[in-house]
N, C-alpha and C positions, 0 to 999 in steps of 0.2 A: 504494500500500500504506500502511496507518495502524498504529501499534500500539495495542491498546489495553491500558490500562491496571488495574491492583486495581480502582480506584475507577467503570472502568467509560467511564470519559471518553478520548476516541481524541486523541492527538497531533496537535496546529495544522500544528506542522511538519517537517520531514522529517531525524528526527534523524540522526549518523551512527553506525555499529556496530562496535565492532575486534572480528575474525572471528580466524579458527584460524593463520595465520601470525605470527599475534602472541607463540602458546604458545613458549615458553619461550625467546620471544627477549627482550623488553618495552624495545625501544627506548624512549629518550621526550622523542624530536627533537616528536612528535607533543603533549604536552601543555605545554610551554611556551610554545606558540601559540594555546592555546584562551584565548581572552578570558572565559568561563566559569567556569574552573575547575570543568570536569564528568570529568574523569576519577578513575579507582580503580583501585588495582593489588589482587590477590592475588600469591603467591608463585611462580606461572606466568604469569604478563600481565595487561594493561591492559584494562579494560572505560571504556565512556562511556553516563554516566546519561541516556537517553533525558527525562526529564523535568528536564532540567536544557539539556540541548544545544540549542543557536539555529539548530543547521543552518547554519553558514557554512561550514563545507569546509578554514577554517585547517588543520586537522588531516591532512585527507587527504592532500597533497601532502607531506607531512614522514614517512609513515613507510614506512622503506627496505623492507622487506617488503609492502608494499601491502595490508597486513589490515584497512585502512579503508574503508567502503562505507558511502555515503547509504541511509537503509533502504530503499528502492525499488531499490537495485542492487546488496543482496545476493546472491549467487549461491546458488542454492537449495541446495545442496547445504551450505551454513553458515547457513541461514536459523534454525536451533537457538538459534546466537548472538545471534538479536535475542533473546531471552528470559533469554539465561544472563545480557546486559549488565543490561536492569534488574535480575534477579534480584542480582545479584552488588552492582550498585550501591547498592538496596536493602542489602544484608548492611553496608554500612559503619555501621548504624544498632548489630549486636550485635557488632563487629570483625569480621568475616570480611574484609571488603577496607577500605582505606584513602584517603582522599583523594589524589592525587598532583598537586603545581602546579611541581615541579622538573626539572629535569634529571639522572637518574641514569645511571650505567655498567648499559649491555644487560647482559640474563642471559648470550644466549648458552648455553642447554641445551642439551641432546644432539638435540631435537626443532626446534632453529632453525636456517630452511631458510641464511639469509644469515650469513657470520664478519667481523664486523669493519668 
């Protein structure tokens, strides 16, 4: 699977996606590992900039909810989220999301599945 891009030009390589168990938890054991610095938070969870990610997998083993997936192992059923991450990652351009390179305290909302 590739995504492709605005510009029309399909991804080298195989980024990876935070998917729907992320919402309103936003662990972010997951972005102090990114050698990148391609993650974005909104005020419900972490997204990762598909044009920005090296596909190394740091990420994926770090977050406790397991809402990270190499884009090829999406599960169709969040395959949505490949789109909403560029979209969203894109949006740091007019503030809607922000860069995140720290370690912050989880949400923890009423929609996240793991406490603590």
């Amino acid at each position: 699977m590739s995504v492709s891009f605005p510009d029309g030009e399909d991804c080298a390589v195989d980024p990876y996606v935070v998917t729907e168990p992320c919402h309103d938890c936003k662990y972010t054991d997951c972005v102090v590992v990114c050698p990148v610095d391609c993650f974005y938070q909104d005020d419900s969870m972490l997204y990762i900039d598909p044009e920005a990610c090296i596909g190394c997998g740091a990420c994926q083993p770090e977050c406790p909810v397991e809402a990270i997936f190499s884009l090829a192992e999406v599960p169709a059923r969040w395959h949505h989220y490949i789109q909403l991450n560029l979209e969203r990652t894109q949006g740091a351009q007019t503030g809607v999301t922000t860069n995140i390179t720290d370690r912050q305290e989880p949400k923890l909302g009423p929609s996240c599945t793991k406490r603590g």
